[in-house]
C-alpha angles and dihedrals in degrees: 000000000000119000094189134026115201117177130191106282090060097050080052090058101031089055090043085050097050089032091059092041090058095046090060101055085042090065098034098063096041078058092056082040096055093049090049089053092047091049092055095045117112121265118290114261090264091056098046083056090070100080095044093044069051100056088039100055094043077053088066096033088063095046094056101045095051116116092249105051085038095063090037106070094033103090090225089179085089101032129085122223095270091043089060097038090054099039080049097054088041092061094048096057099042090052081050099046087048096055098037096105084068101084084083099069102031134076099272079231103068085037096061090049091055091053089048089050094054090042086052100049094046085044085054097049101048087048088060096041090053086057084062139074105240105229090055120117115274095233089074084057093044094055090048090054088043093044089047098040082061089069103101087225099030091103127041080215087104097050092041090059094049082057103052087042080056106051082042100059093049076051090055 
């Protein structure tokens, strides 16, 4: 009392039938898998750069905003007290403006210190120039900078390097 009758030759096609079915779901998900993968890979070589283009330019950044280097390329002979405070705090703010974009990349951290560091620098300076008249000849200024930057813990410049150095070697 059979209802149905297969023979072989429809057991053959039933079984390639479900066979390639399953084939076909098979790959199709290995190729959702492999784009999921590939979205949760880390970053390409070129990516992964950016933090450390980013260290290396707020290297630069903190080298160029400390006392000494700042006095240093202002040509303070021609200027008064309130020229040079001004050209000095100017400097500061525009190093700063220029590297700004770099807190994406960076530890907020590090970035933080590198905003206190500049806070600190312009307050300095300000400090010394109000000890001055302003009309005084900026090499009087410049010598007070120059004579407070000698103090090993007078700028945040060197923690904020160690810092930097720190961040750069997990990086590497």
């Amino acid at each position: 009392m059979l209802l149905f009758e297969v023979g072989f030759n429809e057991i053959q096609g039933i079984l390639t039938v479900v066979i390639f079915g399953m084939l076909f779901y098979l790959l199709t998900e290995l190729k959702i898998l492999r784009r999921e993968i590939k979205a949760k890979q880390p970053a390409t070589a070129a990516n992964s750069l950016l933090p450390l283009q980013a260290y290396e330019r707020l290297t630069i950044l903190a080298d160029r905003i400390t006392l000494k280097n700042l006095v240093a390329r202002m040509h303070a002979s021609v200027l008064n007290v309130g020229e040079l405070q001004a050209g000095l705090i100017e400097a500061i703010k525009v190093e700063y403006d220029h590297n700004v974009s770099q807190q994406i990349y960076i530890n907020p951290e590090v970035w933080n210190a590198v905003i206190k560091m500049k806070d600190q620098n312009i307050f300095i300076i300000n400090q010394l120039a109000g000890n001055l008249p302003q009309q005084a000849n900026a090499m009087e200024l410049s010598k007070l900078i120059l004579e407070y930057s000698s103090n090993k813990n007078a700028e945040l410049s060197p923690v904020v390097l160690d810092a930097i150095q720190f961040e750069v070697k997990k990086l590497v």
